[in-house]
C-alpha positions in Angstrom: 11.0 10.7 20.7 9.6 10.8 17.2 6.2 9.3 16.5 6.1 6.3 14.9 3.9 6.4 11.4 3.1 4.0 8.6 2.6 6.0 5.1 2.2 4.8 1.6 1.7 6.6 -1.8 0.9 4.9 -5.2 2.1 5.5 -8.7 1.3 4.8 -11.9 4.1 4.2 -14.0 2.6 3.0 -17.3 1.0 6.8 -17.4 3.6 9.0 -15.7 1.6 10.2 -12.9 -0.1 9.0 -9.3 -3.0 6.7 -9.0 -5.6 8.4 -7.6 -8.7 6.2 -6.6 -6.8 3.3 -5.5 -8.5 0.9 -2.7 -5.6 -0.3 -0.4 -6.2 -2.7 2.9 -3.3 -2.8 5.8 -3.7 -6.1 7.6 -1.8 -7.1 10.7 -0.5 -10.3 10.5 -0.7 -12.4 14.3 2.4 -15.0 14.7 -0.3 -17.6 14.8 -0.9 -16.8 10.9 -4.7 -15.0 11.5 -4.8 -11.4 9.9 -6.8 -8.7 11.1 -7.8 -6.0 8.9 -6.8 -2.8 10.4 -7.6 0.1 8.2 -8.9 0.6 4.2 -8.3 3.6 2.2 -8.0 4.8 -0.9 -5.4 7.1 -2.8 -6.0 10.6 -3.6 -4.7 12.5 -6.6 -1.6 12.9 -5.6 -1.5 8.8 -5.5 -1.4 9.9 -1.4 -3.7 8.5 1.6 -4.3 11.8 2.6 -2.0 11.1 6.1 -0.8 7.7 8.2 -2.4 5.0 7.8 -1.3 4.0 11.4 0.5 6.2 13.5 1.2 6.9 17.5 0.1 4.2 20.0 -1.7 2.5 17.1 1.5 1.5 14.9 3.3 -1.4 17.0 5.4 -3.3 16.1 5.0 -6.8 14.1 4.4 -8.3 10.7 2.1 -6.4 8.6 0.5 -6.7 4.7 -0.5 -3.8 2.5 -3.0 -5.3 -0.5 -3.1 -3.1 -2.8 -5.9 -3.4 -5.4 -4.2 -2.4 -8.5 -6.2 -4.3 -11.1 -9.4 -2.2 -9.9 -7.1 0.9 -10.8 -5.6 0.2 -13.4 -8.9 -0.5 -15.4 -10.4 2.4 -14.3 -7.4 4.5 -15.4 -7.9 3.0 -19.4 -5.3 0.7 -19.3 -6.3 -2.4 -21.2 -5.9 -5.9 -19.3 -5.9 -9.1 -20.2 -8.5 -11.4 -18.8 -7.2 -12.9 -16.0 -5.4 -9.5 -15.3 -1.3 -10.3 -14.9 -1.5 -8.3 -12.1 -4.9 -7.7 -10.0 -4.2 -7.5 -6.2 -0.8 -6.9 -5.0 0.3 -7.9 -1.4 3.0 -6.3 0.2 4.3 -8.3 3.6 6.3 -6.3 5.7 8.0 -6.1 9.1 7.7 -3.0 11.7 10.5 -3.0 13.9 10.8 0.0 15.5 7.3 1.2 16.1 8.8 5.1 16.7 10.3 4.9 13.0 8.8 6.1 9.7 8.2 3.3 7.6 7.0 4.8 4.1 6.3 1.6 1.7 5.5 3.2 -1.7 4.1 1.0 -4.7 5.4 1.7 -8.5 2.6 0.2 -10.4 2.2 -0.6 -13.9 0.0 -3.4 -15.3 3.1 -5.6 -15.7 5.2 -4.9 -13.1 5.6 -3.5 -9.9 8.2 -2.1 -7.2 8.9 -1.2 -3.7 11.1 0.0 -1.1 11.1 1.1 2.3 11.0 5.1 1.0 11.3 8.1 3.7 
């Protein structure tokens, strides 16, 4: 059986490269709408956690949110925002089925837009 794991990496698209030094929360979410924060980290250079953010016994299934703090970032990295940023703290809600999976959920950032997908 393979062991489960929740991964994430981070990348700037406005500049063409990762976002290193990017503060991201997982929360689970409980059916009776409470969330419990579960883990913080931040990207590395490589726009990378450095490994799981959950993984093994720890990753269960349920609903989940990944907040990624993007405005933080993206001022840091020189981009110029607008004040109220467009985009400042992105939420990702997602579902964990199959807790022995891989569930990679990457973020595509720029200070207009983002995307994501369940990546591999």
């Amino acid at each position: 059986m393979t062991e489960g794991r929740l991964t994430t990496h981070v990348l700037d698209t406005a500049a063409g490269r990762p976002a290193g030094g990017l503060r991201i929360e997982l929360w689970a979410l409980g059916a009776d709408g409470g969330r419990q924060l579960v883990v913080t980290a931040s990207t590395d250079t490589d726009g990378r956690t450095g490994g799981p953010l959950l993984s093994g016994e720890a990753l269960v299934a349920g609903t989940y949110e990944l907040v990624f703090h993007a405005g933080d970032y993206l001022r840091a990295a020189g981009h110029v925002l607008p004040a109220p940023a467009f985009l400042d703290v992105v939420p990702i809600r997602f579902g964990i089925a199959d807790a022995s999976a891989h569930y990679h959920v990457p973020l595509l950032i720029s200070p207009y837009g983002y995307s994501t997908y369940r990546g591999s």
